[in-house]
PAZAPA-4460 file (N, C-alpha, C; in steps of 0.05 Angstrom, whole numbers, plus 32768, in hexadecimal, padded with zeros to 4 digits):
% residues 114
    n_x    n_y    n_z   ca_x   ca_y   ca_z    c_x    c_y    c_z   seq   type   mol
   8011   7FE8   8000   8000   8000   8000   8012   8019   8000     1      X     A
   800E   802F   7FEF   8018   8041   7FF3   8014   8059   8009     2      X     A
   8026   805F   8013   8021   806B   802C   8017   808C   8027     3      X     A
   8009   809B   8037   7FFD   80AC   8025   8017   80C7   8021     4      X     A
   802D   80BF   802F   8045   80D7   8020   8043   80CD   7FFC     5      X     A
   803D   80B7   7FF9   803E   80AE   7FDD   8025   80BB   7FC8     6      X     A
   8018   80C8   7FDA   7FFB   80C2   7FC6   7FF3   80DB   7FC0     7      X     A
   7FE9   80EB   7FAF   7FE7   8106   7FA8   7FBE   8100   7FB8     8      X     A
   7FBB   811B   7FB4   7FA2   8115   7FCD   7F91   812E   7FC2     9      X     A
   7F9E   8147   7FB9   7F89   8156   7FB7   7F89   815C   7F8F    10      X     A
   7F70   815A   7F92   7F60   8169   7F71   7F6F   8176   7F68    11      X     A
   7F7E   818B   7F72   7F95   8198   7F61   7FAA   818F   7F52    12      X     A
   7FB4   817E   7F6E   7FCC   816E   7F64   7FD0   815E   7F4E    13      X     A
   7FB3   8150   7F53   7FAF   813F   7F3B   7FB1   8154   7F1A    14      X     A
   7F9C   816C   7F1B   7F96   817A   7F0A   7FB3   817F   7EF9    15      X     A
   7FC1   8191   7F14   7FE3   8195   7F01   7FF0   8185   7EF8    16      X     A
   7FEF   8170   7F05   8005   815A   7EF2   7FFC   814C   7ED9    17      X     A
   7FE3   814E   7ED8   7FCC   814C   7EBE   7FD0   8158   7EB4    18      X     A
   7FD2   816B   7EB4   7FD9   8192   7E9F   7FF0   8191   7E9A    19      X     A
   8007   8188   7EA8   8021   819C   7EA0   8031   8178   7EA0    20      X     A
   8026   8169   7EAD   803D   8157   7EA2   8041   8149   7E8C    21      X     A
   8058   8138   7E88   8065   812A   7E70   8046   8113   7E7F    22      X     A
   803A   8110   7E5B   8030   80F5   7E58   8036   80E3   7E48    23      X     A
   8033   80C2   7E4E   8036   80B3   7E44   801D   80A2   7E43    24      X     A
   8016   809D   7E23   8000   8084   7E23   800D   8062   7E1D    25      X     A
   7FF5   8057   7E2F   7FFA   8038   7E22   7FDF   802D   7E22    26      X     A
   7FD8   8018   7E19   7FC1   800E   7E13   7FB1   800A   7E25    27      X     A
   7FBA   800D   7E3D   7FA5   8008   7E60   7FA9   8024   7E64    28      X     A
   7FBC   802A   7E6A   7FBD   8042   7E7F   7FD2   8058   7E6D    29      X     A
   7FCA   8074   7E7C   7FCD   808A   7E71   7FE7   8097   7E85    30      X     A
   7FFD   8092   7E83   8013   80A5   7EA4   801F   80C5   7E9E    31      X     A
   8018   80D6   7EB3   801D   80EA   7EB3   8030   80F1   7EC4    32      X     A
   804F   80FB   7EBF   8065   8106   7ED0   8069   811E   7ECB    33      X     A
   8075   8120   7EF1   8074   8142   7EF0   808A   8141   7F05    34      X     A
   80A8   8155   7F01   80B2   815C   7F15   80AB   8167   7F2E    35      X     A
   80A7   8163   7F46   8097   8171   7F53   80AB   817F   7F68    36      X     A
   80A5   8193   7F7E   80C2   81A7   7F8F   80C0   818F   7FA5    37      X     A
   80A6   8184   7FA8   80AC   8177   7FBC   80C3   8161   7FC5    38      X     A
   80C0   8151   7FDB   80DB   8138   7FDC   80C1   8120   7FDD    39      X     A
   80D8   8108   7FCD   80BE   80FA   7FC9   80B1   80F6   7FB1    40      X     A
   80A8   80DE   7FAB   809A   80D9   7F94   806F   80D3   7F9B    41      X     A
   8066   80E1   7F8F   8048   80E2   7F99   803B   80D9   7F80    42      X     A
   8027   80C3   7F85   8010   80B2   7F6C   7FFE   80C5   7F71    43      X     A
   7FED   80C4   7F61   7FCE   80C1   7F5D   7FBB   80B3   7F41    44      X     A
   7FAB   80A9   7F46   7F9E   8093   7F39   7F89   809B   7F30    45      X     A
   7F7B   8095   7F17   7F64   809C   7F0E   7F5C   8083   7EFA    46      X     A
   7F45   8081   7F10   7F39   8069   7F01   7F1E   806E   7F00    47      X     A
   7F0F   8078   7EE8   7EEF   807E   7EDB   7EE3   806A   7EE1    48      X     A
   7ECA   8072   7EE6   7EBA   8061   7ED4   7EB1   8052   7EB9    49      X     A
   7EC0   8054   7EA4   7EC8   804D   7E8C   7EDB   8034   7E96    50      X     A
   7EDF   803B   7EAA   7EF2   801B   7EAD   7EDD   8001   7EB8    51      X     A
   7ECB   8004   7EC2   7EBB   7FF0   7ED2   7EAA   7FF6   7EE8    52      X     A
   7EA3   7FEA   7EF2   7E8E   7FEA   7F06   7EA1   7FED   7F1F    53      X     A
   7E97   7FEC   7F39   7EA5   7FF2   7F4F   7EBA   7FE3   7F57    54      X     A
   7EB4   7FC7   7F51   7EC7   7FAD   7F53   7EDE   7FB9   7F45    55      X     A
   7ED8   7FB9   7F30   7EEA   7FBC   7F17   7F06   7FCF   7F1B    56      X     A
   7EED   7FE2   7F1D   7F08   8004   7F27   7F15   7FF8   7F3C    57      X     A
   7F0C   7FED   7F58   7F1B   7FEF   7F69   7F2F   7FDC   7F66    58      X     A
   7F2C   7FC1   7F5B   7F43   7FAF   7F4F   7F63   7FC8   7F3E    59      X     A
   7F4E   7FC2   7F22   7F61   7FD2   7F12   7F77   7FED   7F2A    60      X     A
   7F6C   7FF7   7F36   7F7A   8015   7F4E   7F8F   8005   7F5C    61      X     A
   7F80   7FEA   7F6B   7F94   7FD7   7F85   7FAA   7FD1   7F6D    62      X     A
   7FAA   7FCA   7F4F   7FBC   7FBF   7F46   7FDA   7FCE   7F3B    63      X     A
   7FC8   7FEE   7F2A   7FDC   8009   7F34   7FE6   800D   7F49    64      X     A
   7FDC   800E   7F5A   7FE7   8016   7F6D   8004   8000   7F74    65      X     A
   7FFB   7FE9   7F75   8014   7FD4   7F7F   8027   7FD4   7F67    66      X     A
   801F   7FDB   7F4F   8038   7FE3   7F42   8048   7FF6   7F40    67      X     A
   8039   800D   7F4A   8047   8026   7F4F   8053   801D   7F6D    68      X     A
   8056   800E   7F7C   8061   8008   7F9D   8079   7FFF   7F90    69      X     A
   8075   7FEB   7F7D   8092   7FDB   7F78   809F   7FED   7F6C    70      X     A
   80A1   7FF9   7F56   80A6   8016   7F3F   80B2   802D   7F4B    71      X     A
   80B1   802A   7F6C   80B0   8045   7F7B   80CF   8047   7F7B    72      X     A
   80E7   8038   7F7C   8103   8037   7F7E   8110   804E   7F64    73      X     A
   80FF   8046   7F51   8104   8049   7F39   8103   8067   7F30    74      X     A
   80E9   8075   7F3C   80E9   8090   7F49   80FB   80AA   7F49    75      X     A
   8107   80A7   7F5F   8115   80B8   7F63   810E   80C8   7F7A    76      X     A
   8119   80E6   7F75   8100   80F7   7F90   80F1   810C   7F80    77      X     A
   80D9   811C   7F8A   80D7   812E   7F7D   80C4   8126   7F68    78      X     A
   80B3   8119   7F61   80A3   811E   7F4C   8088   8113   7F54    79      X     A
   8077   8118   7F49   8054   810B   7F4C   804E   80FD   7F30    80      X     A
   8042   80ED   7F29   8034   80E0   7F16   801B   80D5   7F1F    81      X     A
   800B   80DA   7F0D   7FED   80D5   7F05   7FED   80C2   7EF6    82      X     A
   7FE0   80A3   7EF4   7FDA   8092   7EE9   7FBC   808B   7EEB    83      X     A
   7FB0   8091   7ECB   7F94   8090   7ECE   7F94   8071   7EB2    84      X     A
   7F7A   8067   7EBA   7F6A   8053   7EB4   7F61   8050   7E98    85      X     A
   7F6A   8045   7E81   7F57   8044   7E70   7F3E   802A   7E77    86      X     A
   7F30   802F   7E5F   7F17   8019   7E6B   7F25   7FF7   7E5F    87      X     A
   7F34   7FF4   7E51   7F42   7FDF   7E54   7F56   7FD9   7E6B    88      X     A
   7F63   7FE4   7E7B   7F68   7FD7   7E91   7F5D   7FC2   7E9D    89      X     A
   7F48   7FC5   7E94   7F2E   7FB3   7EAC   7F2F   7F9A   7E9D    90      X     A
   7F39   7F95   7E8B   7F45   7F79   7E82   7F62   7F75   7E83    91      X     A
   7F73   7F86   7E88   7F90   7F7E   7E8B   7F92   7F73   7EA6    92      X     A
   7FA4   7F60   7EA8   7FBA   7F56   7EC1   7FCC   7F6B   7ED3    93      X     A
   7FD4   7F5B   7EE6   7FE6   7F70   7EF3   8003   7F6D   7EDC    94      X     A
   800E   7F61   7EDF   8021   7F5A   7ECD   8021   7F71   7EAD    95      X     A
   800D   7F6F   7EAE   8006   7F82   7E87   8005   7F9C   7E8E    96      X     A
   7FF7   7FAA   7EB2   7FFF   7FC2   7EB9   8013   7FC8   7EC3    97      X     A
   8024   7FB9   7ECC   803C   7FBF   7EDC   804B   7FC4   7EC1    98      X     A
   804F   7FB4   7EAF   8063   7FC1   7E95   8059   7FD6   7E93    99      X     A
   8042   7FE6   7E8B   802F   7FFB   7E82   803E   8011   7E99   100      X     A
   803B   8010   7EA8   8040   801F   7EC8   805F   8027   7EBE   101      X     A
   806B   8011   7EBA   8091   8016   7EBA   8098   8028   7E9F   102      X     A
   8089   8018   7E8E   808F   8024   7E78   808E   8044   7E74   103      X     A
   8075   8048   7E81   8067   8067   7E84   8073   807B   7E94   104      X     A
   807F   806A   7EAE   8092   8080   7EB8   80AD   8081   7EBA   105      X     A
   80B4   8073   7EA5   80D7   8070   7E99   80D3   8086   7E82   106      X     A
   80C2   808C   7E74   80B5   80A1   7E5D   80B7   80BA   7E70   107      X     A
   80A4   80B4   7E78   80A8   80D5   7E90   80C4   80CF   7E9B   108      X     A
   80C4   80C5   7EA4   80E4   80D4   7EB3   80FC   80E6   7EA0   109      X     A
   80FC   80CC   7E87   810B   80E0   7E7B   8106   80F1   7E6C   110      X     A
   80E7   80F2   7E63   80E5   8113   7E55   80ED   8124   7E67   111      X     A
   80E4   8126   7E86   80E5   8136   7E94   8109   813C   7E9D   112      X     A
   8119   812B   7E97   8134   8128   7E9C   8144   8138   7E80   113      X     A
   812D   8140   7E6C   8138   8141   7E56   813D   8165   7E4D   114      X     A
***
């Protein structure tokens, strides 16, 4: 579980790193990086309703989320990313998001490095 220093929490937060950060698409999921002043790397998750019913979202979120836990080394300090849901997630594996997850914020890092 990510502890909530990890987890971006307010509407804004989410909003700016949606607006201004480096995105990357993949066929499940959408990742958004953003340098941030803070220390520390902070998630936030967005999973629609276009993804499923209640079951559904909350699976597909538990399974981001535990890939963003393992992914977290990889990091650094200093930045927030937004990982939102397409409505195919809700048939992917953990395994098929965790590539999706790595892939997406190895893209961001280095635009943002760039």
């Amino acid at each position: 579980v990510l502890s909530r220093a990890h987890r971006l929490t307010r509407g804004s937060d989410y909003k700016h790193v949606v607006r201004r950060g480096t995105r990357s698409a993949a066929p499940h999921t959408v990742t958004h990086v953003i340098a941030a002043s803070g220390e520390g790397v902070r998630f936030g998750f967005i999973v629609g309703r276009n993804v499923g019913g209640a079951v559904v979202r909350n699976t597909v979120r538990r399974r981001l989320k535990a890939a963003s836990l393992e992914l977290l080394p990889l990091m650094g300090e200093g930045r927030d990313v937004v990982i939102r849901a397409l409505p195919a997630a809700a048939d992917a594996d953990f395994a098929t998001l965790r590539r999706e997850v790595e892939r997406g914020l190895r893209r961001g890092l280095d635009r943002i490095a760039a």
